[in-house]
N, C-alpha and C positions, 0 to 999 in steps of 0.2 A: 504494500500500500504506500502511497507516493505520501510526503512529509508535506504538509502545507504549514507556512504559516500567514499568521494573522497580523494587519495592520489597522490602526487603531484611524484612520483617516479616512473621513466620510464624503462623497461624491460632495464637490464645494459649492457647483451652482446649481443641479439638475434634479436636484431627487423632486423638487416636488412640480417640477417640468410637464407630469404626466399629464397636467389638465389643460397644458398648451396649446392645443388644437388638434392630435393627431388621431384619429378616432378608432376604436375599438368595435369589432363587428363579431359575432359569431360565424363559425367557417362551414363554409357548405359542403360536408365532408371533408378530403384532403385540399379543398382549392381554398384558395385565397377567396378574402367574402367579397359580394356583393356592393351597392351601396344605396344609402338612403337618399327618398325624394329629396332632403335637403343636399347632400351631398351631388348630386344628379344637377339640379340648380348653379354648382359652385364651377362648375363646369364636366369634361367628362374624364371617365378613369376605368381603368379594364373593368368590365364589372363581375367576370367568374375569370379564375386565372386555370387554362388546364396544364393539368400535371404532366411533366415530362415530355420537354421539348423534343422529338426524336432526334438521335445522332448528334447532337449538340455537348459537349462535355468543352470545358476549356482545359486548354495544354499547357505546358508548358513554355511550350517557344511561342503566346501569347500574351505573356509576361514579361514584363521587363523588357522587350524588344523595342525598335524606333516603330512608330504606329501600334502599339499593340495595349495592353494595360498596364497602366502605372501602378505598383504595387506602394500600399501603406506599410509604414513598420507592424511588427507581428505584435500583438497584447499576449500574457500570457507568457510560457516557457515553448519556444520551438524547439529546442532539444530534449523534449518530454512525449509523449504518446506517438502512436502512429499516424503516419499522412491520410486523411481521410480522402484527401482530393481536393480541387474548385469544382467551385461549381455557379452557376448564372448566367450571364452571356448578353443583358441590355440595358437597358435604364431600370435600376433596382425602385422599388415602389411600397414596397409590402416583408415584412418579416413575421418570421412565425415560432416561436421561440420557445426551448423547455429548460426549467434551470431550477435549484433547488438551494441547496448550501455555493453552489457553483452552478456558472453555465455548462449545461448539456449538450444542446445538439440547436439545428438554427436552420430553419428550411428562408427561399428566398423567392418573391415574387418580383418577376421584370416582364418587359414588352421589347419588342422592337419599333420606334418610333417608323412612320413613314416621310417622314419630311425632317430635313437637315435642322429643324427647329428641338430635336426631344421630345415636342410635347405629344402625350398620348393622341390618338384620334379612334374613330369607330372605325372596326374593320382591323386595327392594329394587332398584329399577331401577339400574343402573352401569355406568358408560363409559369405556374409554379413547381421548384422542384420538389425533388425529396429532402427530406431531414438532413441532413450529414451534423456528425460529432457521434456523441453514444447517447443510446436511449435509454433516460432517466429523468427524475426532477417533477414539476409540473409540465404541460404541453399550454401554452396560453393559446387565445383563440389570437387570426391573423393581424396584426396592427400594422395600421399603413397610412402613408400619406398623405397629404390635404390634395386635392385637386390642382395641379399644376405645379406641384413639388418634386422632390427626386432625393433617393437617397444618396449622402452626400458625406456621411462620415460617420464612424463611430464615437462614442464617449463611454466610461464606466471604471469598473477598476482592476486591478491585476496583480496577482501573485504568483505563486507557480503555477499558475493556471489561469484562466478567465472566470474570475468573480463575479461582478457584473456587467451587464452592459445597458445602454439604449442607444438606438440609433438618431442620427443629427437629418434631418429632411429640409431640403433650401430652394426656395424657389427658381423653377427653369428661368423665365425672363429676369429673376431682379436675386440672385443668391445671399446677397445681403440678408433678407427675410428667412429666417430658420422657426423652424418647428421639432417638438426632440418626442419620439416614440418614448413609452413607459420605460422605466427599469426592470431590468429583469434580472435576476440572482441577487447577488448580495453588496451592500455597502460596505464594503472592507477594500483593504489593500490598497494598493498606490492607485491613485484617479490619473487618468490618461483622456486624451481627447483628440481625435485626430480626423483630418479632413482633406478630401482628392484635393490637389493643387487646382490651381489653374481656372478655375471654376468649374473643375469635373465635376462627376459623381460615382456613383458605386454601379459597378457592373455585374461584381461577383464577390467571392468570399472563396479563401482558405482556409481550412483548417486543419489543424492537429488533434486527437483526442485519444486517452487508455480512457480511462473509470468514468471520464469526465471531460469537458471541452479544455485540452491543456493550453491551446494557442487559434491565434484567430487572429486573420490578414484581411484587410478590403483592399479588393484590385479596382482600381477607378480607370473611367475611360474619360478622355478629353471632349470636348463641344466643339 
């Protein structure tokens, strides 16, 4: 059993962020949910995400290349658990999360925009995956973005492992405006906060995981 310790330093600005705007839905089985007539109003956003893009996986030589995704530094310990893989492939929108004493495992909802703008449209192709890290914890229902936002960075805390997290959501036309998804796992250990350069956003996620989620990368793609 891996040795964790405890930091006594509580997420500084975010814990109580959850009532920021980013709305919480019950999930329509494994897809990303739905949205409400007010949400529908605010403009539009996938409204069922399905599961398992075919033949889609991201690689390696995806990362870190010139044109390909900019990878964030890793939270957590990367020389702890096994590579579980990336996983994602568009404009990130929707996470789906299970965490308990530690984050667990982290499914992710994206699209592929049809016009060089990002922003969602009808008719836009959109997926959500599977799970990746290990299954344990709570499973929360999908939390995602305001209408016209994008997921744009992580925030949370870290020790040998990924304690907590929520994710940072910023508006495609004006990024200045940020929105931050619930917390999910614990308020402990060192608080981190990190975000795609350039006015990216999140395409996809890395992870590491044995017992528990040990490490967690967001890969951003540029606008």
């Amino acid at each position: 059993m891996q040795i964790r310790y405890l930091g006594a330093v509580m997420f500084a600005m975010f814990g109580v962020l959850s009532a920021t705007g980013c709305a919480t839905e019950t999930s329509n089985g494994g897809d990303a949910p739905g949205l409400t007539g007010e949400q529908e109003a605010a403009g539009p956003r996938p409204p069922v995400a399905l599961t398992n893009e075919p033949g889609r996986d991201v690689t390696a030589e995806q990362v870190g290349n010139p044109g390909s995704l900019n990878p964030l530094p890793w939270v957590g310990d990367p020389n702890r658990g096994g590579d579980r893989g990336m996983i994602g492939g568009g404009v990130a929108y929707a996470v789906r999360i299970s965490a308990g004493d530690f984050v667990d495992q982290i499914a992710v909802a994206y699209y592929h925009p049809s016009n060089p703008d990002n922003q969602y449209r009808e008719g836009d192709a959109h997926y959500a995956t599977n799970p990746i890290g290990h299954a344990g914890g709570v499973t929360y229902d999908w939390e995602y973005c305001p209408a016209g936002y994008a997921i744009t960075g992580i925030h949370g805390s870290q020790g040998q492992a990924v304690d907590g997290i929520n994710v940072i959501c910023s508006e495609i036309n004006n990024p200045a405006n940020k929105r931050y998804l619930p917390v999910r796992g614990a308020n402990r250990g060192v608080p981190f906060s990190l975000e795609c350069e350039y006015n990216g956003f999140m395409s996809a996620v890395h992870v590491r995981a044995g017992s528990w989620m040990d490490a967690l990368q967001g890969l951003c793609a540029t606008r």
